[in-house]
C-alpha positions as CSV (number, residue, x, y, z in Angstrom):
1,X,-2.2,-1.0,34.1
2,X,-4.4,0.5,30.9
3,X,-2.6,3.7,29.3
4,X,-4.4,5.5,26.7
5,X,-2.1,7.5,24.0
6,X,-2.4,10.0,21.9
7,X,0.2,10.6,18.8
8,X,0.1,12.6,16.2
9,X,1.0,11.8,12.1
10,X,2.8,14.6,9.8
11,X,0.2,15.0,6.7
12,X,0.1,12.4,4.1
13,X,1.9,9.9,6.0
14,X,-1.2,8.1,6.8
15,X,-0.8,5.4,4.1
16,X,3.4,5.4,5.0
17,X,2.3,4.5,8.8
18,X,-0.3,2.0,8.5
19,X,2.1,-0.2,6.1
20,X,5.1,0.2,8.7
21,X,1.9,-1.3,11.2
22,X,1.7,-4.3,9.0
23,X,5.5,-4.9,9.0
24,X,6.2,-4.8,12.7
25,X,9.2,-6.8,13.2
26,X,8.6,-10.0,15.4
27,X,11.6,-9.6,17.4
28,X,10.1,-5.8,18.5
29,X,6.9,-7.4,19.1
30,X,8.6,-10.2,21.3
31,X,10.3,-7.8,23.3
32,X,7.4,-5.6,23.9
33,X,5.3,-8.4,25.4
34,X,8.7,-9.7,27.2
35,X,8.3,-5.8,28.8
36,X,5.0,-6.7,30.2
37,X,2.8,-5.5,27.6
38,X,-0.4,-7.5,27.5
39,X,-2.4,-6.1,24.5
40,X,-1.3,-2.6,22.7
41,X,-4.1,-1.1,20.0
42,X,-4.0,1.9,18.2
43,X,-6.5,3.8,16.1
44,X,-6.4,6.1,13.7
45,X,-8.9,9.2,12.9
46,X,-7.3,11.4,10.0
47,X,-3.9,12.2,11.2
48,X,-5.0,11.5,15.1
49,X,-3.5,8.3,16.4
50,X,-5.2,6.6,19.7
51,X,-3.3,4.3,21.3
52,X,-4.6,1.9,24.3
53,X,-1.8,0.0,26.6
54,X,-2.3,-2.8,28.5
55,X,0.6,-3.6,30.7
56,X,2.1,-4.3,34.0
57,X,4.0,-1.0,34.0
58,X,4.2,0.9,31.3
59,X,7.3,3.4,32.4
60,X,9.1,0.0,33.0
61,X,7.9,-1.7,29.5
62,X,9.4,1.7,28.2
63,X,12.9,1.6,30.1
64,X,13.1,-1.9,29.1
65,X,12.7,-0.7,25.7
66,X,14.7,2.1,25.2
67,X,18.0,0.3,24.5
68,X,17.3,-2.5,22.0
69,X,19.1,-2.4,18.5
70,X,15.0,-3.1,17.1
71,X,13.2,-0.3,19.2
72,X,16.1,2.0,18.7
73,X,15.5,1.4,15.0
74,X,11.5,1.1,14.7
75,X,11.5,4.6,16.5
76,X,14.0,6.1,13.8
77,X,11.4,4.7,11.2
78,X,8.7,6.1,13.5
79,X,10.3,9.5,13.9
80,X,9.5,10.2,10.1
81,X,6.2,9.8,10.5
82,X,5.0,11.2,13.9
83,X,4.4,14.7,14.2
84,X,3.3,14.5,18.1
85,X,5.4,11.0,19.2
86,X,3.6,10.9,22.2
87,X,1.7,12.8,25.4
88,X,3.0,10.5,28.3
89,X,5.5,11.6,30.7
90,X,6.2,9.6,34.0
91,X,8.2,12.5,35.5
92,X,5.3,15.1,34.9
93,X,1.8,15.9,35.1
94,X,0.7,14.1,31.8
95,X,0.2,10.3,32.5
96,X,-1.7,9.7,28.9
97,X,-5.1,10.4,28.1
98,X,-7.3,11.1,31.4
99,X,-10.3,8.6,31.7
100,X,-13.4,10.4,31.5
101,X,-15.6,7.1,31.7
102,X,-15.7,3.2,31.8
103,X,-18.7,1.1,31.5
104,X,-18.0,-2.0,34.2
């Protein structure tokens, strides 16, 4: 599964949320992959994050997520950054960022 994410920064944290990117705790980034993630990149155009997912499930990598001590605390780091946290919601109509095209 391939989910494409759009976030949002608060203005003149752009410097702030690039360093927290280069400090991602190992034990976070152990448990994302244990969740199934595959490969997650995000991008950055001014305060415009871009994120691209790939994963077995992402509303499963999430719930499996949601309750560790490290996410719980990368997320309150996060929090103070992000003025849009995310666009996904499994329950309603947004699913991410629609694809509009793919090259094959």
């Amino acid at each position: 599964m391939r989910v494409a994410l759009h976030t949002r920064l608060k203005p003149g944290t752009e410097a702030a949320y690039e360093q927290a990117h280069r400090e991602v705790p190992e034990e976070l980034t152990r448990a994302i992959r244990a969740a199934g993630a595959h490969a997650w990149t995000i991008w950055r155009s001014g305060l415009d994050l871009f994120h691209v997912i790939d994963c077995d499930d992402y509303p499963s990598l999430i719930a499996a997520l949601e309750d560790l001590p490290v996410n719980i605390a990368w997320q309150a780091r996060m929090s103070g950054y992000l003025d849009v946290v995310h666009d996904y919601t499994a329950e309603g109509a947004t699913k991410g960022l629609p694809e509009v095209w793919n090259l094959p």
